[in-house]
N, C-alpha and C positions, 0 to 999 in steps of 0.2 A: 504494500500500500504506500502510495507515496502523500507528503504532505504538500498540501499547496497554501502560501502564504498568505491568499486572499483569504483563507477559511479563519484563521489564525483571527483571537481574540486577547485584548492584554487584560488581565481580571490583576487589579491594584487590590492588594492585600498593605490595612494600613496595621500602625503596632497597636498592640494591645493598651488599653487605661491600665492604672494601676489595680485596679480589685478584678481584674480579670486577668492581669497579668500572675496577680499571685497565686490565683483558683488555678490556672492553668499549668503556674509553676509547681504546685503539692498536688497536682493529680498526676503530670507527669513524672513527677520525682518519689510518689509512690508505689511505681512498676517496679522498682529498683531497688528503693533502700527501704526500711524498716524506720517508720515515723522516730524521728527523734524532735524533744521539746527544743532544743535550739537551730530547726531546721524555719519554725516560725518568723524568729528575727530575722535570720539568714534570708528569707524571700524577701524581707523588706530592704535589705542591703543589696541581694542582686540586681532586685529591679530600678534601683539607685544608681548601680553602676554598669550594666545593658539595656535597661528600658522594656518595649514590650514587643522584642522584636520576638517574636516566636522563633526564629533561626537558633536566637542566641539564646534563647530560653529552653530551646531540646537540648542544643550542648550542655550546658551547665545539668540540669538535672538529669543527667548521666553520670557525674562525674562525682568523687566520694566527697572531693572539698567543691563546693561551689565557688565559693570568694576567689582560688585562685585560679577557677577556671574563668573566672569574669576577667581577673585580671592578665588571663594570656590572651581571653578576645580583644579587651582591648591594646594590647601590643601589634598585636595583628594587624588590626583594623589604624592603629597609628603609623605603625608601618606601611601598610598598601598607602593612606594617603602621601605621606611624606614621600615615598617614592613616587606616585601621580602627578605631584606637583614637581618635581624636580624635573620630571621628563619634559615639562612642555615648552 
């Protein structure tokens, strides 16, 4: 099957508010790990430091420390700019 470009739709997916970012971040952070009471703060700290991007809210809640997985998206993400801007 081939695809043709005329068919093609761009569906804008914006970020999430904060009280649906959180809901979303402890439902998918409960496939994984075992509710712990300091995972409550911790959502109000991620979404502090990634926002409500759903991208960046599947990584983190995969991962056993959240905070320092916030803290390599954003090296990443400072990275890819700093390098965007330098090229032009």
């Amino acid at each position: 099957m081939k695809q043709y470009g005329s068919r093609m739709e761009l569906i804008s997916v914006r970020d999430l508010t904060k009280p649906k970012a959180i809901n979303a971040l402890r439902a998918l952070r409960s496939r994984g790990f075992p509710k712990s009471p300091k995972d409550e703060e911790d959502f109000h700290t991620v979404y502090d430091k990634v926002g409500g991007r759903l991208a960046f809210l599947t990584k983190v809640a995969k991962e056993k420390n959240m905070i320092e997985k916030c803290d390599e998206i954003y090296e990443a993400e400072k990275t890819w700019l700093l390098v965007r801007q330098s090229g032009r």
